[in-house]
Residue, then its C-alpha position, 0 to 999 in steps of 0.5 A: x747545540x752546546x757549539x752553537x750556544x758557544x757561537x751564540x756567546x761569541x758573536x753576541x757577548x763582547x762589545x766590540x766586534x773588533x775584539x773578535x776580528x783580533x782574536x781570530x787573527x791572533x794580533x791579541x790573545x783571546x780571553x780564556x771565557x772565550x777560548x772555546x773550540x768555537x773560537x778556534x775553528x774561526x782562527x783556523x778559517x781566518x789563517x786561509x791556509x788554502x789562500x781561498x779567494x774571500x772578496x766577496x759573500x757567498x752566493x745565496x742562491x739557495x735560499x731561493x730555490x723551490x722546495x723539491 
């Protein structure tokens, strides 16, 4: 829950979503009342390391399957 407030914060409190794109590709140093693990993991997914292919968004498909 506490990561998940920390999240909330992150995407919610700066105003500018491209502060968030530089500090997750560390072309700017994020800000200390940022700098959580939150913020970490999200740099660590933007490096790639797997070189994962990310052209498109996820399939969603579950949102529509039947309950079972």
């Amino acid at each position: 829950e506490e990561q998940l407030n920390r999240y909330d914060r992150l995407i919610n409190e700066p105003s500018n979503d491209w502060d968030i794109y530089y500090w997750a590709t560390e072309a700017k140093p994020t800000p200390a009342e940022f700098d959580t693990d939150v913020m970490a993991m999200l740099r660590e997914f933007a490096k790639n390391r797997n070189r994962e292919q990310r052209l498109r968004q996820p399939d969603l498909e579950y949102l529509f399957e039947a309950p079972r």
